[in-house]
C-alpha positions as a Markdown table, in Angstrom:
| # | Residue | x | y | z |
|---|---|---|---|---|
| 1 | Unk | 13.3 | 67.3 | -34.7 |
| 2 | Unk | 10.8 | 65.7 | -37.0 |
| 3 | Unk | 12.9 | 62.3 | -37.2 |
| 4 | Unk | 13.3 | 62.3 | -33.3 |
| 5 | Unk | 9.3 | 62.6 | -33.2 |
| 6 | Unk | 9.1 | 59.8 | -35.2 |
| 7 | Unk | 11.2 | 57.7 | -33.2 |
| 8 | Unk | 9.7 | 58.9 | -29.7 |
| 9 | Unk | 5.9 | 57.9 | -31.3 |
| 10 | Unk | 7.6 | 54.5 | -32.8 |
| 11 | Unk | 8.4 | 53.7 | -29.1 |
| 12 | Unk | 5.8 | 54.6 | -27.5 |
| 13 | Unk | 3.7 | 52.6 | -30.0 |
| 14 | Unk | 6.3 | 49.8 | -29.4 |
| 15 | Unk | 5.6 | 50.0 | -25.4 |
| 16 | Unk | 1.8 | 49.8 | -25.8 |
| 17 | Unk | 2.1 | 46.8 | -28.3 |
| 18 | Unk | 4.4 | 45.1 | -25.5 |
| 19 | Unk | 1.9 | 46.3 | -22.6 |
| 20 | Unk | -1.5 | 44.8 | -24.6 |
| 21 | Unk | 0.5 | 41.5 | -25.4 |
| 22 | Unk | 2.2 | 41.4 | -21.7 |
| 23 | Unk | -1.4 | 41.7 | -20.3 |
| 24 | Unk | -2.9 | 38.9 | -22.9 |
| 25 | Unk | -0.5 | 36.8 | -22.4 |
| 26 | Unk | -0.6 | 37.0 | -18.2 |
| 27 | Unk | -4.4 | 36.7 | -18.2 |
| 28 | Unk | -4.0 | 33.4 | -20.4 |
| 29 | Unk | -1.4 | 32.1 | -18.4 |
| 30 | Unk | -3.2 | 32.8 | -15.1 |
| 31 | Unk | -6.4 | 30.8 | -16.3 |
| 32 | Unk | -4.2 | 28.1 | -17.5 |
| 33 | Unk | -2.0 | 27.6 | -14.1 |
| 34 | Unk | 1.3 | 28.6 | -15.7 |
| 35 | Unk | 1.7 | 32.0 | -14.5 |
| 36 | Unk | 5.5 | 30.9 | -13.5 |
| 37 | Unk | 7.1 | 31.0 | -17.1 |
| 38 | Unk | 6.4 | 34.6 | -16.6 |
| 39 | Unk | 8.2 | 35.1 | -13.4 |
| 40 | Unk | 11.1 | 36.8 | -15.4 |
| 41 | Unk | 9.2 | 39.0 | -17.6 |
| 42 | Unk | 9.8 | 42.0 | -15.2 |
| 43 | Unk | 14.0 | 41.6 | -15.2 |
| 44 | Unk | 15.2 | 45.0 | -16.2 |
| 45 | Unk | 18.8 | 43.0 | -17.3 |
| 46 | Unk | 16.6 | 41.4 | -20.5 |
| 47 | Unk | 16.4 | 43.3 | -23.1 |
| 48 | Unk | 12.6 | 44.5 | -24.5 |
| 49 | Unk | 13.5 | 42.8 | -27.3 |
| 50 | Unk | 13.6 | 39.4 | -26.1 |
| 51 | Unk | 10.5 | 39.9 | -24.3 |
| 52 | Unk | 8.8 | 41.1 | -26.7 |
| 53 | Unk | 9.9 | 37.9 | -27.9 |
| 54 | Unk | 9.4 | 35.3 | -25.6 |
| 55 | Unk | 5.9 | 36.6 | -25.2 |
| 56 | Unk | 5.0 | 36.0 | -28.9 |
| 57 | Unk | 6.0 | 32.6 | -28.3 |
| 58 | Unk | 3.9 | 32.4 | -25.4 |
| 59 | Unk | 1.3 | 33.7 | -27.1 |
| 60 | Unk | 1.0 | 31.3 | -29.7 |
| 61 | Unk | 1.3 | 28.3 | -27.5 |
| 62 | Unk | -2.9 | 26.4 | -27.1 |
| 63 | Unk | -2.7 | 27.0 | -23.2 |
| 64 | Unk | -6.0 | 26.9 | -22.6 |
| 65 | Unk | -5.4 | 23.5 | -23.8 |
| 66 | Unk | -3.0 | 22.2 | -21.7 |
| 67 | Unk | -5.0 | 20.8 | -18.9 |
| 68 | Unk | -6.5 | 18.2 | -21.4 |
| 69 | Unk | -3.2 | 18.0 | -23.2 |
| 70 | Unk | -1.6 | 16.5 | -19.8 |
| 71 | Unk | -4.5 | 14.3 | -18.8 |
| 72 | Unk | -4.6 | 12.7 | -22.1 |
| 73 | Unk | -0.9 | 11.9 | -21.7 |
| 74 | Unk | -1.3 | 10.7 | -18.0 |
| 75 | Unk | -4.9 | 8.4 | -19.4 |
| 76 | Unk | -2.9 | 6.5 | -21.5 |
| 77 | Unk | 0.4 | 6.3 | -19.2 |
| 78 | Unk | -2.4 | 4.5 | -16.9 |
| 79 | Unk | -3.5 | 2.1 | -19.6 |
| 80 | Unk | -0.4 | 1.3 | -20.7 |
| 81 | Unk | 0.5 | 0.4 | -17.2 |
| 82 | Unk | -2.7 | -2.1 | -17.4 |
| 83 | Unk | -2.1 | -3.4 | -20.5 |
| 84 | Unk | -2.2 | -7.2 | -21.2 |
| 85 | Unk | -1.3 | -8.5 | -24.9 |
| 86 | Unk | -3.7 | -11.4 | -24.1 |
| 87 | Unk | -6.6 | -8.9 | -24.0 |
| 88 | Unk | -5.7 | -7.7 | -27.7 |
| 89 | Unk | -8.6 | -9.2 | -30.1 |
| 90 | Unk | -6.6 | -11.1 | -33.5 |
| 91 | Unk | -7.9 | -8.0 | -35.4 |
| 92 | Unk | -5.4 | -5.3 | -33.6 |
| 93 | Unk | -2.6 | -7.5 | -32.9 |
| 94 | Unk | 0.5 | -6.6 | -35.1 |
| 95 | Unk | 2.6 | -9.3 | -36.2 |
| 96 | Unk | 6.0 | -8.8 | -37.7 |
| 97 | Unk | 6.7 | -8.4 | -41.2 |
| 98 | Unk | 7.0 | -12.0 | -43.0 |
| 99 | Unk | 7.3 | -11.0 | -47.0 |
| 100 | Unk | 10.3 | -10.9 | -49.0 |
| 101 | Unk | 12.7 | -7.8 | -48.2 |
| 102 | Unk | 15.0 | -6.7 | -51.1 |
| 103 | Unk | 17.3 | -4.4 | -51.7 |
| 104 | Unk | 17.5 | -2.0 | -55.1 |
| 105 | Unk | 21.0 | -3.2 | -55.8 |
| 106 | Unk | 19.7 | -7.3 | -55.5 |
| 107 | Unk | 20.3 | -9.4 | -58.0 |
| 108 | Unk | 18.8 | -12.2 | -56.7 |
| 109 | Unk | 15.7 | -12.8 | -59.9 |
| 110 | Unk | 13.1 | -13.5 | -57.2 |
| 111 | Unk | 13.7 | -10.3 | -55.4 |
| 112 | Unk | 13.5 | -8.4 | -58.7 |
| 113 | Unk | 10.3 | -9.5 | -59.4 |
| 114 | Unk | 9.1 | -8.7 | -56.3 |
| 115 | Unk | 10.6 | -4.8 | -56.7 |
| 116 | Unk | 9.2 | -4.5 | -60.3 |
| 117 | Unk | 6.0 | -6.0 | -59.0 |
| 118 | Unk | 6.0 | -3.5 | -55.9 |
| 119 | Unk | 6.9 | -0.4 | -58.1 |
| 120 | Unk | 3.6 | -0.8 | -60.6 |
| 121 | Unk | 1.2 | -1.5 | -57.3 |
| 122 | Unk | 3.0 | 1.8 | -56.0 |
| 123 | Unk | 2.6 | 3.8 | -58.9 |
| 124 | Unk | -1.0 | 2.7 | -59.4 |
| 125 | Unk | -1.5 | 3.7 | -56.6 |
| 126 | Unk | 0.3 | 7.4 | -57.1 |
| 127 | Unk | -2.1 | 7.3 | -60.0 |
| 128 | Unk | -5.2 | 6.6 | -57.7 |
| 129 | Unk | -4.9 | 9.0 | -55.6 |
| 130 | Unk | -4.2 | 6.8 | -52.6 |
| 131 | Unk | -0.2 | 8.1 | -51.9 |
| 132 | Unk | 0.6 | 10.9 | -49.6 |
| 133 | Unk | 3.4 | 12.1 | -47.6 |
| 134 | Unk | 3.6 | 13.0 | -43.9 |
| 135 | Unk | 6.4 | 14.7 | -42.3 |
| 136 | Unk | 6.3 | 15.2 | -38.7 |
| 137 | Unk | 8.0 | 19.1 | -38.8 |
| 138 | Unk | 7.2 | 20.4 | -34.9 |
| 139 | Unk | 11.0 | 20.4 | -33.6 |
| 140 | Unk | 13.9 | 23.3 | -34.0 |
| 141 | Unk | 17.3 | 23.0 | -35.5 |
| 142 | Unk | 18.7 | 23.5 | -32.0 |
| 143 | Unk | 21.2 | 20.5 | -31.8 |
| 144 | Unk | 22.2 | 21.7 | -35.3 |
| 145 | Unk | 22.9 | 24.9 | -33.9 |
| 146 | Unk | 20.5 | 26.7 | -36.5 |
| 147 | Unk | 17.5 | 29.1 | -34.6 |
| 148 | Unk | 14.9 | 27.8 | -36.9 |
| 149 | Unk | 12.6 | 24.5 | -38.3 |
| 150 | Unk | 15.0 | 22.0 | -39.0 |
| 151 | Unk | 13.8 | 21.5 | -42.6 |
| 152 | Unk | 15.1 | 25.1 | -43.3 |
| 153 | Unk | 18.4 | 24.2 | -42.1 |
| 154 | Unk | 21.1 | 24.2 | -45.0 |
| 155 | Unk | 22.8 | 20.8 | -44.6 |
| 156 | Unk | 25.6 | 21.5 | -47.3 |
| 157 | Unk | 24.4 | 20.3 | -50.5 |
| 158 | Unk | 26.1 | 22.5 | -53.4 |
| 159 | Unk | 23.1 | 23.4 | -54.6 |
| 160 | Unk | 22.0 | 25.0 | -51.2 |
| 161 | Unk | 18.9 | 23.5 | -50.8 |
| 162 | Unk | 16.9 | 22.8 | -47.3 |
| 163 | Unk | 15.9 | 19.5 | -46.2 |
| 164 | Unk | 12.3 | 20.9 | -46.9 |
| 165 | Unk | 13.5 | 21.7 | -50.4 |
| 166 | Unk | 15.1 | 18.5 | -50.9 |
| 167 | Unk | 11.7 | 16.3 | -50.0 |
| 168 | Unk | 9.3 | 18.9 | -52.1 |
| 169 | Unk | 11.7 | 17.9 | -55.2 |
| 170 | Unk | 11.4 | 14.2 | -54.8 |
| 171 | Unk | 7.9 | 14.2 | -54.2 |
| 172 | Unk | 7.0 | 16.2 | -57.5 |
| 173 | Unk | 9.6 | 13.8 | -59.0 |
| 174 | Unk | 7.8 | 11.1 | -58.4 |
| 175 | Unk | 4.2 | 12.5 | -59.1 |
| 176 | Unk | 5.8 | 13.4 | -62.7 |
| 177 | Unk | 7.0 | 9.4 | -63.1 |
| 178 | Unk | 3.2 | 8.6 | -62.3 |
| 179 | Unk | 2.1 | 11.1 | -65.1 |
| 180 | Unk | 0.1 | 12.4 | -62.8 |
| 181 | Unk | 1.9 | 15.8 | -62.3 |
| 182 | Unk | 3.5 | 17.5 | -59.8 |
| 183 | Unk | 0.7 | 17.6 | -57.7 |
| 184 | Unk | 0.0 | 14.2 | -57.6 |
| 185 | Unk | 1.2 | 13.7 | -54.2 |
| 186 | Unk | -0.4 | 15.7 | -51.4 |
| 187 | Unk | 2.5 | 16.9 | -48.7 |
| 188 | Unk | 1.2 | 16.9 | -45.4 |
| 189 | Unk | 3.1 | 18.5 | -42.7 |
| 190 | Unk | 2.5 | 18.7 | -39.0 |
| 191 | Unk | 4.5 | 21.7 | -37.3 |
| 192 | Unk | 4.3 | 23.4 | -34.1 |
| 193 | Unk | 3.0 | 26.7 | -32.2 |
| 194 | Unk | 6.4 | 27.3 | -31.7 |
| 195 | Unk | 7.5 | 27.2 | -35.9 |
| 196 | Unk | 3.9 | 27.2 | -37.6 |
| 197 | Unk | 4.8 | 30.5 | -38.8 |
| 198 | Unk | 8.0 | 30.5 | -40.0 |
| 199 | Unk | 7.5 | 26.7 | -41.8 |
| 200 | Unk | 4.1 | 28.1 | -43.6 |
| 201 | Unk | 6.1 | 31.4 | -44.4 |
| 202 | Unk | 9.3 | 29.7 | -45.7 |
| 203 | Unk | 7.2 | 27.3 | -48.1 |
| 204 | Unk | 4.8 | 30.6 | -49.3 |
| 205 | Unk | 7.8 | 32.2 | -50.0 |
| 206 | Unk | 8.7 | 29.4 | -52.4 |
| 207 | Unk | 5.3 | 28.8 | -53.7 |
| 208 | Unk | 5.2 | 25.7 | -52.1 |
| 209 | Unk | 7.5 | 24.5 | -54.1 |
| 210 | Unk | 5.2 | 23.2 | -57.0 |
| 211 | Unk | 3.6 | 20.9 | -54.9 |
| 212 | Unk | 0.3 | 20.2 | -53.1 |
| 213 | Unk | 1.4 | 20.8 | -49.4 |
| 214 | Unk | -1.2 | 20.9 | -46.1 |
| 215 | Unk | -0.2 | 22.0 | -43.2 |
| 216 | Unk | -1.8 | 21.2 | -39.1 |
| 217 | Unk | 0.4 | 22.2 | -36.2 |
| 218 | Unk | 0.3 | 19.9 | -33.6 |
């Protein structure tokens, strides 16, 4: 009787927590224009589960900035539409790359130079302070058939390690060679409202992985 009390209050508890969010959630998307990715909310064929669910997601999504979201997009659409290389001053016009280009495996003397020349201006640099990394982390593993960030995704390495793991260790590699440390190298990472969460969790979890690691969601 006691257990079956429990349970009842656990679901009614459950119902409110759904009600509060549904009502969030609706008054957001009504202020926003977007009250249609709702329209299913009241199907009695989905489970609570998944709404409860798909209205966390909702939930964490910036709609109140939306609107300026879509007429930043549609601003530069227009000026790219207008643009005219001939109106780009000599100070932003990009030319393409006309150095040497070598290979790790060359064997070409010049070329080698140029790489041992190119690794003590990068590690200086390392050692300056001036290096960081930048991984743009906002997508799912959905085309890899994995329900998560696709840096957590297990791509079959023996050792089991994540794609996330995999970049953490080479980055602390390579603050070590600087004899700098491991945290040599900050590790910035841009996620999403949709995998914020679960990315910040997943590298908490591991202590960041001994590194120096920022996140920003997009």
């Amino acid at each position: 009787h006691t257990q079956h009390n429990i349970q009842l209050h656990y679901c009614n508890q459950s119902v409110i927590a759904m009600e509060d969010l549904l009502a969030s959630v609706t008054k957001r998307c009504e202020a926003a224009g977007q009250s249609h990715i709702l329209a299913h909310v009241s199907d009695a064929t989905i489970s609570q589960e998944d709404k409860l669910s798909f209205l966390k997601s909702v939930d964490e999504i910036p709609l109140e900035k939306l609107s300026d979201f879509l007429k930043s997009a549609l601003d530069e659409e227009e000026k790219l539409k207008n643009f005219d290389p001939a109106n780009v001053s000599a100070e932003e016009q990009i030319e393409p790359f006309s150095g040497m280009s070598a290979t790790t495996t060359t064997t070409d003397a010049a070329q080698l130079e140029s790489l041992h020349k190119s690794h003590e201006v990068g590690m200086k640099a390392v050692q300056n302070g001036q290096v960081a990394a930048l991984l743009l982390a906002g997508g799912q593993g959905t085309r890899l058939g994995f329900d998560g960030p696709k840096g957590m995704y297990d791509i079959g390495l023996p050792s089991g390690k994540t794609l996330f793991e995999f970049m953490a260790e080479r980055i602390q590699k390579l603050g070590q060679l600087s004899g700098k440390g491991d945290k040599a190298i900050p590790f910035y990472i841009m996620t999403s409202p949709l995998n914020h969460k679960v990315t910040t969790e997943y590298f908490a979890t591991h202590d960041n992985f001994g590194i120096d690691v920022i996140f920003f969601p997009q």
